[in-house]
C-alpha positions as CSV (number, residue, x, y, z in Angstrom):
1,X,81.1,68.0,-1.3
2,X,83.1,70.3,-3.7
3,X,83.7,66.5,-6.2
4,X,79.5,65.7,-5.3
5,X,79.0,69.2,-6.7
6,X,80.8,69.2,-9.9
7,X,79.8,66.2,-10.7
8,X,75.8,66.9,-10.1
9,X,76.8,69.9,-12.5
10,X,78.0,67.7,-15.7
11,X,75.9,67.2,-19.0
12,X,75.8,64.1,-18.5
13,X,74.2,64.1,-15.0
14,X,72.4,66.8,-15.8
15,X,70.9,65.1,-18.8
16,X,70.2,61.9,-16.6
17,X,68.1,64.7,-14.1
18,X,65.7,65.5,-17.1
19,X,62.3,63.9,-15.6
20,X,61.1,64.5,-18.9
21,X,63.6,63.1,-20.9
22,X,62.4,59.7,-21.4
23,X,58.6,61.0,-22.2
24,X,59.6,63.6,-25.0
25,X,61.8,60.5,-26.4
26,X,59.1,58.2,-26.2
27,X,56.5,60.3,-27.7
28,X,59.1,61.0,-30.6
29,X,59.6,57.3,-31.4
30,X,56.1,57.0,-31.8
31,X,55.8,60.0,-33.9
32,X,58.2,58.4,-36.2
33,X,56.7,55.0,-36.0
34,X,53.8,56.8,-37.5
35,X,55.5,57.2,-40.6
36,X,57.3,53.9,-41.0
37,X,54.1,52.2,-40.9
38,X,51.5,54.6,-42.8
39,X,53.3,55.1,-46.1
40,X,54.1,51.5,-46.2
41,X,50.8,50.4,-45.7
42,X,48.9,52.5,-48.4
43,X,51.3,51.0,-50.7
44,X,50.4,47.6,-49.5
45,X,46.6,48.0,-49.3
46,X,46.8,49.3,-53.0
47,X,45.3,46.4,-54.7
48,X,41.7,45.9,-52.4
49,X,41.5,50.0,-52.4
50,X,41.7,50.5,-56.3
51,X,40.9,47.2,-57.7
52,X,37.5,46.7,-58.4
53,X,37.1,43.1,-59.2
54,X,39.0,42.3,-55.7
55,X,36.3,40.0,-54.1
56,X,35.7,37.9,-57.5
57,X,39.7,37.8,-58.5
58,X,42.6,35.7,-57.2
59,X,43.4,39.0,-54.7
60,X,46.5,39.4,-52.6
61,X,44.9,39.0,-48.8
62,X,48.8,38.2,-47.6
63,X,49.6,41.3,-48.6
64,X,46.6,43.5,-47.5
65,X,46.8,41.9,-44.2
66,X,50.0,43.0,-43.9
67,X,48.7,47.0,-44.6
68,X,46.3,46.2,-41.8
69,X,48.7,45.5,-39.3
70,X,51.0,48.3,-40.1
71,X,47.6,50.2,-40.1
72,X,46.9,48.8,-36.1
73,X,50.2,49.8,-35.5
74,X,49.7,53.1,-36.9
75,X,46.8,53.9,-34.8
76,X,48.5,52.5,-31.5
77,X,51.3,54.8,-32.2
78,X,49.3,58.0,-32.7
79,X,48.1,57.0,-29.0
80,X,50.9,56.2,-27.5
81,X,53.0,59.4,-28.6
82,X,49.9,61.0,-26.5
83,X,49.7,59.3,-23.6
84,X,53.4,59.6,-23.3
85,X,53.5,63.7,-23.7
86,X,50.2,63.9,-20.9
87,X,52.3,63.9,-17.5
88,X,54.4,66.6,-19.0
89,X,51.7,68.7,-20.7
90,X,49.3,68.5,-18.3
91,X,51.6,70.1,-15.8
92,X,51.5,73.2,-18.4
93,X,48.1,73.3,-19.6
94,X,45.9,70.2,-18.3
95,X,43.0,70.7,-20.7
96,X,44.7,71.2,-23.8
97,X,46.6,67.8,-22.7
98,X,43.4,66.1,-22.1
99,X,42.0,67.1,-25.7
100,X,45.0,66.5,-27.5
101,X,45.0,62.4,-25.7
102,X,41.6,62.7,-26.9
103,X,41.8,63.4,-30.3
104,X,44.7,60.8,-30.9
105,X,42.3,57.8,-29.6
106,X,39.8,59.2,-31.4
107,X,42.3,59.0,-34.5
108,X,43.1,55.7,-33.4
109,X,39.6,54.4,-33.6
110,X,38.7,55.4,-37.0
111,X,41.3,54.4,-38.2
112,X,40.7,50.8,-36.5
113,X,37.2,50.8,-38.2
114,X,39.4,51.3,-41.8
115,X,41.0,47.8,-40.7
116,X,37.9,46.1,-39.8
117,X,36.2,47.0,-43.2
118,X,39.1,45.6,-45.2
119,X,39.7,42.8,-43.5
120,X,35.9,42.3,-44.0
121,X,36.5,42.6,-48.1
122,X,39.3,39.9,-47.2
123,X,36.9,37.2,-45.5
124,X,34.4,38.3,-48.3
125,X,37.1,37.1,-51.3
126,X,37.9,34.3,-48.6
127,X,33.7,33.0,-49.0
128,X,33.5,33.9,-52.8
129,X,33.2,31.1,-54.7
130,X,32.2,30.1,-58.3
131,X,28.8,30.4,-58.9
132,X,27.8,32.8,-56.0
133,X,27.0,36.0,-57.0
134,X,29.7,37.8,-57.7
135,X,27.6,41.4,-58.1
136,X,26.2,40.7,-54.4
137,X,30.2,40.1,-53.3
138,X,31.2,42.7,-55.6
139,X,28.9,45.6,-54.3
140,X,29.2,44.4,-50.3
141,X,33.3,44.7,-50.8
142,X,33.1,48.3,-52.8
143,X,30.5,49.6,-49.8
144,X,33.2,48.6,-47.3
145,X,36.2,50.0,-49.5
146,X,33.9,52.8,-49.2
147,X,33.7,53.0,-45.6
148,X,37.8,52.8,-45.1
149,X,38.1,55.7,-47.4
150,X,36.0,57.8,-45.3
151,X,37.8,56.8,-42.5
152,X,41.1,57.8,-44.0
153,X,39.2,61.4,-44.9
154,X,38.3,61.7,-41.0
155,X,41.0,60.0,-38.9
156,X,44.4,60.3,-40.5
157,X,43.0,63.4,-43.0
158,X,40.8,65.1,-40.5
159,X,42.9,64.3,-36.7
160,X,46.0,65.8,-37.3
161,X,44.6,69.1,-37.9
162,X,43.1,69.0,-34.6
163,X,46.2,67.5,-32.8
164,X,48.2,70.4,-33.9
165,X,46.3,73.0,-32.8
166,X,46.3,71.3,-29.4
167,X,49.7,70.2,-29.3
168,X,51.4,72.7,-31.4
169,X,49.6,75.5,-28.6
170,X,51.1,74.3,-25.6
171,X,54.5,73.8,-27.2
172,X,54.2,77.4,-28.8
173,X,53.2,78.8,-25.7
174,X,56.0,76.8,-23.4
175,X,58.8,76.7,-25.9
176,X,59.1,73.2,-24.5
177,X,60.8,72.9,-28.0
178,X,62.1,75.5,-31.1
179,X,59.2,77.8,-31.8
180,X,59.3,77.2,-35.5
181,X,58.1,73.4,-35.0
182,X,54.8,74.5,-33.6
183,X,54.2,77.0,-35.8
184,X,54.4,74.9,-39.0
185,X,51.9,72.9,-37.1
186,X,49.8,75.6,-36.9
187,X,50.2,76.7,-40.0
188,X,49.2,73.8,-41.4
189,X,46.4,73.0,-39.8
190,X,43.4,75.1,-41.3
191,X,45.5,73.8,-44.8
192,X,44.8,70.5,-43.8
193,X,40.8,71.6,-42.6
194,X,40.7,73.3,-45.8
195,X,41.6,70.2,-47.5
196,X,39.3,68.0,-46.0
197,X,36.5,69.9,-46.6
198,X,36.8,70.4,-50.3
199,X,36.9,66.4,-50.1
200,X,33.6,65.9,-48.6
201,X,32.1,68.3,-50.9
202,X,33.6,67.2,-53.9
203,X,35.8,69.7,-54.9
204,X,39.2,67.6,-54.5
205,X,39.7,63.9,-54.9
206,X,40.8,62.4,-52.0
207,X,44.3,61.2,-53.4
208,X,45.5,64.5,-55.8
209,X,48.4,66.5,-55.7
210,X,46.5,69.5,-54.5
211,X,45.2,67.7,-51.5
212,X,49.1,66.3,-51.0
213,X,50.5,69.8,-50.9
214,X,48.1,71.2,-48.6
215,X,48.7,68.5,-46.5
216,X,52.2,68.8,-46.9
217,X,53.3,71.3,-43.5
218,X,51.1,69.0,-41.2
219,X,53.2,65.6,-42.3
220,X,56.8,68.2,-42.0
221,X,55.2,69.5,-38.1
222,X,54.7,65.9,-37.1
223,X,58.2,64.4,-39.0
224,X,60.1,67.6,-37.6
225,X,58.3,67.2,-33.8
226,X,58.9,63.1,-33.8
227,X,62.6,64.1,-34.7
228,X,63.2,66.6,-32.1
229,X,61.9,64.9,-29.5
230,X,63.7,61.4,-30.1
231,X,67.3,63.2,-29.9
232,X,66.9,66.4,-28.4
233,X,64.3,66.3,-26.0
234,X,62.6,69.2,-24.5
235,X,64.2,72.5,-24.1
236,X,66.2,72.6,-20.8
237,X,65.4,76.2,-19.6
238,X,61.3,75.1,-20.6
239,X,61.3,72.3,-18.9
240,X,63.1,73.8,-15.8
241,X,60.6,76.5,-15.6
């Protein structure tokens, strides 16, 4: 009994007891995945979101296909990370873990109509041919252009804001990890709000170093939590309580 019971009180086995060990890693991975996939895919999707003569030109469809599939996986991500943190936050605060699952698939369907619309321009360039109308083509593809941006405003601009006053709460309030993560979350979030809505009324372009910096503490909450979570895990003495 007295071998059992040192070796029940090891890191190790201790470590393998954590019920919520593989859910916090998980969720972290996914966090992370986030950003391996979003900054290369606005770099990829570069030449249909700024070029205006896309539909009519010899284009680079391999290449924003790509963008939308890093884009998919984006948005699958942003869902999974919160369907893998629900068992364990609902057991601390059941409706701010319902709203914060809630937000992420609705940050994952926006940003699914994004892909639609520019893989619509795609089959557009795909149909164009000479001696069609290339204002018609040209004016469709810029509407739809149009629509993805707005959908980058309100699901990846817009979202995260909301996901870290849900998420960032319970975490403050459970110390389920270091205090200081959260609170750059929250922090950030009426930046990022802020943001958003000088962009719909015109007082910030969308893409401009002002918008970048106040959206700046949101992308370090989210890098920081994804970080945390894949090595550390949840705080023992949080978790235990």
């Amino acid at each position: 009994m007295t071998i059992t019971a040192a070796r029940l009180a090891t890191p190790g086995s201790a470590g393998r007891g954590d019920p919520t060990r593989a859910h916090a890693r998980v969720a972290g991975v996914f966090y992370l995945l986030t950003f391996l996939s979003s900054i290369p895919a606005l770099l990829l999707l570069d030449p249909v979101l700024h070029d205006a003569g896309y539909i009519t030109g010899p284009g680079q469809d391999a290449r924003v296909i790509w963008g939308c599939i890093l884009d998919v996986v984006n948005a699958l991500t942003a869902i999974g990370s919160a369907v893998a943190l629900f068992p364990v936050l609902r057991r601390r605060h059941e409706s701010l873990a319902l709203g914060f699952v809630t937000s992420r698939l609705m940050e994952g369907a926006v940003v699914m109509i994004g892909v639609v619309s520019l893989l619509a321009v795609v089959t557009l360039r795909q149909a164009y041919v000479l001696g069609s109308d290339p204002g018609t083509f040209t004016g469709i593809g810029h509407a739809l252009v149009a629509v993805r941006n707005w959908t980058f405003l309100l699901g990846p601009g817009l979202m995260p804001a909301v996901n870290a006053v849900l998420l960032g709460t319970v975490l403050y309030r459970t110390r389920l990890v270091p205090r200081i993560i959260p609170t750059v979350g929250l922090i950030g979030a009426p930046l990022l709000l802020a943001s958003v809505l000088a962009t719909l009324f015109g007082v910030l372009d969308q893409v401009s170093s002002t918008a970048v910096f106040l959206a700046l503490p949101i992308a370090l909450w989210e890098l920081a939590l994804g970080c945390w979570m894949s090595v550390k895990g949840f705080t023992r003495s949080a978790v235990q309580a």
